[in-house]
N, C-alpha and C positions, 0 to 999 in steps of 0.2 A: 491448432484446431484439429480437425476432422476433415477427412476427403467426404463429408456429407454436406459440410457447408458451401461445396463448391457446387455442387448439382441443382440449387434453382435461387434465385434471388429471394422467397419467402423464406426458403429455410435458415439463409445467410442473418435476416432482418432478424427473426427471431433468435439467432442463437451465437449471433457476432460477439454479446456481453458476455457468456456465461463462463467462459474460459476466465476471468480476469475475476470474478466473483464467486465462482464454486470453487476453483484451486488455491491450493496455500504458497503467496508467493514468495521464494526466499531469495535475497539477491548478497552475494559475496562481500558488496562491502556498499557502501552509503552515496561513496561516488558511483556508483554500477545502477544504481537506484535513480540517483539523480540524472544521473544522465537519460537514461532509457524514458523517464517521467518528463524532467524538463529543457533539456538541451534538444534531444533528438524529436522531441512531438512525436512519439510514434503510435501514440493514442490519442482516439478520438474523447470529446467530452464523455458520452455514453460508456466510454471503456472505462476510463478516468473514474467515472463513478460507479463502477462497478467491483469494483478493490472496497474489501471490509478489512483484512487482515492483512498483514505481511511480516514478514522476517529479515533482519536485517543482522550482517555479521559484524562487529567494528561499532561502527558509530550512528548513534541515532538521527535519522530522517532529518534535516535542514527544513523551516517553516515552510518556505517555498514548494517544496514537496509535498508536504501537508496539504498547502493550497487549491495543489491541482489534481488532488484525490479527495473530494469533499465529502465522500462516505466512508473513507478510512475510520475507524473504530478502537482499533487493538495493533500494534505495534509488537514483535518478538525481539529483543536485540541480546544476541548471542555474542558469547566472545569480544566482551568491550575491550575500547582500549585506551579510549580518552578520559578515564573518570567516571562514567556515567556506569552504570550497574545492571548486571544483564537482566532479565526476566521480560516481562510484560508490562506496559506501558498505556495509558489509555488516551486517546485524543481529545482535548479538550478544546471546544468551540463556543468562544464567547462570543455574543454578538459587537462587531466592532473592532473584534481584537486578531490578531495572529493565532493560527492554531497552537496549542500545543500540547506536550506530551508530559503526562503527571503518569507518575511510576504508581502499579498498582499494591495495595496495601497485602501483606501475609497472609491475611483472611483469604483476600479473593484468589490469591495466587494456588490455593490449594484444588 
């Protein structure tokens, strides 16, 4: 964050999310991701939903991940390794279902 957020508890309230939803997150690999998301908690819900995008190097996001980021949208995955195909990925939220990630068609990719 900013040494602004530490100077009064209103400015903190308002502006604890915006790091996690204005910036593009990119993490090295999918366990770097997972962990940071779901092992360590080191986000509150509020944060959690504040992630639209991310990038990811290796392998794509485990549903689990998906779950605890319910505003995730678009997905980057660079440098695959397992099969799966790099570019942009959309998250797909059915009611009932597990999230998951449907790779975006050539049209949109442009």
């Amino acid at each position: 964050m900013t040494l602004l957020t530490g100077v009064c508890r209103q400015l903190y309230q308002d502006t604890y999310t915006l790091m996690y939803g204005k910036n593009k997150w990119w993490f090295m690999k999918q366990n770097f991701l997972f962990n940071f998301v779901v092992m360590e908690q080191r986000l509150n819900s509020q944060q959690c939903k504040a992630f639209t995008q991310i990038t990811v190097n290796g392998d794509l996001p485990v549903p689990s991940v998906l779950e605890m980021l319910p505003n995730l949208q678009r997905v980057e995955l660079t440098l695959p390794v397992s099969g799966a195909t790099g570019g942009w990925y959309n998250v797909v939220r059915e009611n009932g279902k597990r999230p998951e990630l449907k790779r975006q068609s050539r049209l949109h990719d442009l």
